[in-house]
C-alpha positions as CSV (number, residue, x, y, z in Angstrom):
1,X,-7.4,-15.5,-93.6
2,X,-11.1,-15.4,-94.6
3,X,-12.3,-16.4,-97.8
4,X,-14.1,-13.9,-98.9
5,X,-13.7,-10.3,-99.3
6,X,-15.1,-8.5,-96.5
7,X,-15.8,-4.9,-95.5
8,X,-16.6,-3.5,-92.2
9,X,-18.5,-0.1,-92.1
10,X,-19.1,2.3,-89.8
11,X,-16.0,1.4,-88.2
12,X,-15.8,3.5,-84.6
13,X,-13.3,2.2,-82.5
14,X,-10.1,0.8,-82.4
15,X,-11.2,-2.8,-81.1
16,X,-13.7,-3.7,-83.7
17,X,-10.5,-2.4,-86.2
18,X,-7.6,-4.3,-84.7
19,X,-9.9,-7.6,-84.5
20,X,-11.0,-7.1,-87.8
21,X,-7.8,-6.4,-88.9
22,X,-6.4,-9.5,-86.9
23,X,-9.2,-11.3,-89.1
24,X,-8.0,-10.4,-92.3
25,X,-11.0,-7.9,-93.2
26,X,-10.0,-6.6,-96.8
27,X,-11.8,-2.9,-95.9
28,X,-12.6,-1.1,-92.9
29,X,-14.6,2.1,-93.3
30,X,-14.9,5.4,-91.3
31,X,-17.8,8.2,-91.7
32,X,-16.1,11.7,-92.4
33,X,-19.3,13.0,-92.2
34,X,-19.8,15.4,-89.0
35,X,-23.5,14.8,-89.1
36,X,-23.5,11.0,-89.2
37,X,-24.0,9.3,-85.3
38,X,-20.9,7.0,-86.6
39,X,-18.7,9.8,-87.3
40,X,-15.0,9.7,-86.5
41,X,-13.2,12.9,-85.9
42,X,-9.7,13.3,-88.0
43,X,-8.0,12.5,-84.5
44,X,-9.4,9.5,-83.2
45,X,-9.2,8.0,-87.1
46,X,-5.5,9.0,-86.7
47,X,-5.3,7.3,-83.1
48,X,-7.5,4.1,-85.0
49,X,-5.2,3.7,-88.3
50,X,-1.9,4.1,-86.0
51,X,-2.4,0.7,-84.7
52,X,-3.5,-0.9,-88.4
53,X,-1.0,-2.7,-91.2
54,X,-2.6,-4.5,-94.1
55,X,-5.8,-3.2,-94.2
56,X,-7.4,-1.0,-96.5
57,X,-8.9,2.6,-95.1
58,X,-12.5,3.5,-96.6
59,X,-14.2,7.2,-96.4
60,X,-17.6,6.9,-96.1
61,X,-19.7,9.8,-97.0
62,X,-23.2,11.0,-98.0
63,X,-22.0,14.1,-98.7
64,X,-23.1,15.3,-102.5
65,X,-21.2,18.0,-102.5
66,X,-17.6,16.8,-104.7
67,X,-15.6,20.2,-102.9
68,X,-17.2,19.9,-99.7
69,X,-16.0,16.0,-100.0
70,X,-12.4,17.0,-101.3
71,X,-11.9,19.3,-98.4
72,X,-12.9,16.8,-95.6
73,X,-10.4,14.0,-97.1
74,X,-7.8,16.3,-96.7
75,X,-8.0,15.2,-93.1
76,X,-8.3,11.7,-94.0
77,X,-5.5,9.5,-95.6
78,X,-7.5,7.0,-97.2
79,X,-6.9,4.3,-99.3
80,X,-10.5,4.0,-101.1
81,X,-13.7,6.3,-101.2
82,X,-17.3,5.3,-100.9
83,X,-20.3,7.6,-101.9
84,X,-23.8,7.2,-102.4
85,X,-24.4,9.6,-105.7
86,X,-23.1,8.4,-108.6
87,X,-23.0,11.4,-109.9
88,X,-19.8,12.4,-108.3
89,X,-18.1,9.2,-109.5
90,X,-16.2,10.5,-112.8
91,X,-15.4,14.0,-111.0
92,X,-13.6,12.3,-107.5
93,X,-11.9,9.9,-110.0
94,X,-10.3,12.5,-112.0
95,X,-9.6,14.6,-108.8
96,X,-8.7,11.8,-106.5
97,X,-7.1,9.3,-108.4
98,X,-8.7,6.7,-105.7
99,X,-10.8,3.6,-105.7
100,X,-14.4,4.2,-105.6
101,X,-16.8,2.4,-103.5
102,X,-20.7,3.1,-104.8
103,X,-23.1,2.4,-101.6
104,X,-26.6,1.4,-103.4
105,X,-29.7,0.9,-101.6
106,X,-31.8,-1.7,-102.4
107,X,-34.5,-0.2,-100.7
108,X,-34.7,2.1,-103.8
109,X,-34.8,-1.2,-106.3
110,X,-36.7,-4.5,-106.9
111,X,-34.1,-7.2,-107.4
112,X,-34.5,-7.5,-111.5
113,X,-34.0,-2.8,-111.4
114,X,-30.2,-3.3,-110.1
115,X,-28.8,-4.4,-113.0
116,X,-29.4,-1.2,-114.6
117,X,-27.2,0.8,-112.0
118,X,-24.2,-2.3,-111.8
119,X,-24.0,-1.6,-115.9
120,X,-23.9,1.9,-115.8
121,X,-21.3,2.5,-113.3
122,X,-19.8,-0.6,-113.3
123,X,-16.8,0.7,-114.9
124,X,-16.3,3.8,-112.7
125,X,-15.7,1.9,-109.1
126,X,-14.2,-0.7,-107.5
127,X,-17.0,-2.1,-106.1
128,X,-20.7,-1.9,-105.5
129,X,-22.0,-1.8,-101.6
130,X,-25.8,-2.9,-101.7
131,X,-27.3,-2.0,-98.3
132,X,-30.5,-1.3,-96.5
133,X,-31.8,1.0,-94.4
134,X,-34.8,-1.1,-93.6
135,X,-33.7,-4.2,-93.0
136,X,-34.7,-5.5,-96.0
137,X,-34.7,-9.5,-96.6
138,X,-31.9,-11.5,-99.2
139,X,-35.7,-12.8,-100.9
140,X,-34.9,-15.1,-103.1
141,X,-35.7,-12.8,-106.0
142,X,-32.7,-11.4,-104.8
143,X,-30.6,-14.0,-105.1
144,X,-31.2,-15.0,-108.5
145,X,-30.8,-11.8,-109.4
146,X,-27.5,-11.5,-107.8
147,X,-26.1,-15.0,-109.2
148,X,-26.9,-13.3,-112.6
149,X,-25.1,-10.4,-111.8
150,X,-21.9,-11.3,-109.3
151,X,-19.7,-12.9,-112.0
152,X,-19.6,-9.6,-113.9
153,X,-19.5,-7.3,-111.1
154,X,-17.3,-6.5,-107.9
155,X,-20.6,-6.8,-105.1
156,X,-20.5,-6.5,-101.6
157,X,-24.2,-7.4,-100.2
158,X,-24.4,-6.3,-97.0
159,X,-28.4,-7.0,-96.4
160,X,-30.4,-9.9,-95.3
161,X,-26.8,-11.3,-93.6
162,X,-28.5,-12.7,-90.1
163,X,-25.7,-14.8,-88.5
164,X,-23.3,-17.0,-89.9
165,X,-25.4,-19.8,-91.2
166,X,-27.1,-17.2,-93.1
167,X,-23.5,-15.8,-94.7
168,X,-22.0,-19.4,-94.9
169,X,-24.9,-20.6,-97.7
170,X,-25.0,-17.6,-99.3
171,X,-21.6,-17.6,-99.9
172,X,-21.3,-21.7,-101.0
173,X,-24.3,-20.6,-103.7
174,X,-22.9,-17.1,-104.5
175,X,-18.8,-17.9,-104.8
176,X,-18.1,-14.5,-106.5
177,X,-20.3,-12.4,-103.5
178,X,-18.3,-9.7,-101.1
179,X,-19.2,-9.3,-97.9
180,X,-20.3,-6.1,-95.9
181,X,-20.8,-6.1,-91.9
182,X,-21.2,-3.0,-89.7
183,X,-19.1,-2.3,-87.1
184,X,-20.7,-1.3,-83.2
185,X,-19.5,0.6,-80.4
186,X,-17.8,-0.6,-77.4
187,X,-19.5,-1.5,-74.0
188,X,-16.5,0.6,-72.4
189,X,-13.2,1.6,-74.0
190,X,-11.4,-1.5,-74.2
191,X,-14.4,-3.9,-74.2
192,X,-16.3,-4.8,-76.5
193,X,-18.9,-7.8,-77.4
194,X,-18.1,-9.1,-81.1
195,X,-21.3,-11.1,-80.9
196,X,-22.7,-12.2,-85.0
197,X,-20.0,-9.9,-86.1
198,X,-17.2,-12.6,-84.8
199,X,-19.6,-15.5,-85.7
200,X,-19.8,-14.6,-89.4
201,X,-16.3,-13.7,-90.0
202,X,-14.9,-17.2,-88.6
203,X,-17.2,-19.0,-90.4
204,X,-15.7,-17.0,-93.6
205,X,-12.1,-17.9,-92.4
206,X,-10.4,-21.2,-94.2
């Protein structure tokens, strides 16, 4: 069992879930979103889940629209729902009934901005997802910021996370800290190279 909790995003085929699974990943995520390059159709997350136990099922979307959203998860038996406008937070909780997952980009904030957003909508999910789309560094701005902050909050960093000697000290200085890896397609079906992402997590195992 790892140590930590752990989510996998962008999940896309059924080895990286059964390993991560096997692992004891807390969270594996699936785009519903048709226009996203990691999308999986209703099927093949059907074909995906069949095989899983244990695990819990995340919808990822960028989709603002809260119908457009409610429709899609029709096709979708999730167990948790992660968005990226917090504006749709109190109306999917009220119509879904579901834990909420807020994806936050820290490529929006400086370090010391973020606790504005944990403190807002802190009490509306079930955990924060901070994330980059450019590869931004864990500066060390970021870290204090985020010692502050990880005792009061549910946060899963999933920036700055190079290897597992990266994860492994930020973990012994941040206890309270989640952790988010992204999942990666298969070389063929069938076979696939776990590289860092296999690394990390058995460095988080006890």
């Amino acid at each position: 069992m790892l140590t930590k909790t752990v989510k996998i995003s962008h999940v896309t085929n059924l080895s990286d879930a059964r390993y991560c699974a096997g692992m004891g990943v807390e969270m594996l995520g699936f785009s519903i979103d048709e226009s996203s390059p990691n999308y999986i159709s209703p099927k093949k997350f059907e074909d995906i889940c069949s095989w899983l136990a244990g695990v819990t099922l995340v919808a990822e979307t960028s989709e603002t629209d809260p119908q457009r959203i409610l429709a899609t998860l029709g096709d979708y038996p999730v167990h948790a729902v992660q968005v990226q406008e917090p504006g749709l937070l109190n109306y999917l909780q009220s119509e879904l009934g579901l834990p909420l997952i807020l994806r936050v980009s820290v490529d929006l904030y400086e370090a010391d901005e973020i606790e504005y957003i944990l403190s807002r909508y802190g009490a509306d999910i079930s955990h924060f997802l901070l994330e980059s789309d450019n590869n931004a560094e864990l500066s060390d701005a970021w870290v204090k910021a985020l010692d502050r902050l990880a005792g009061e909050y549910p946060i899963l960093i999933g920036f700055g996370l190079d290897n597992e000697f990266t994860v492994t000290a930020l973990t012994e200085l941040l206890p309270n800290i989640g952790i988010a890896l992204r999942g990666s397609d298969e070389i063929r079906p069938g076979y696939k190279d776990f590289g860092s992402m296999m690394d990390i997590l058995e460095a988080l195992e006890e």
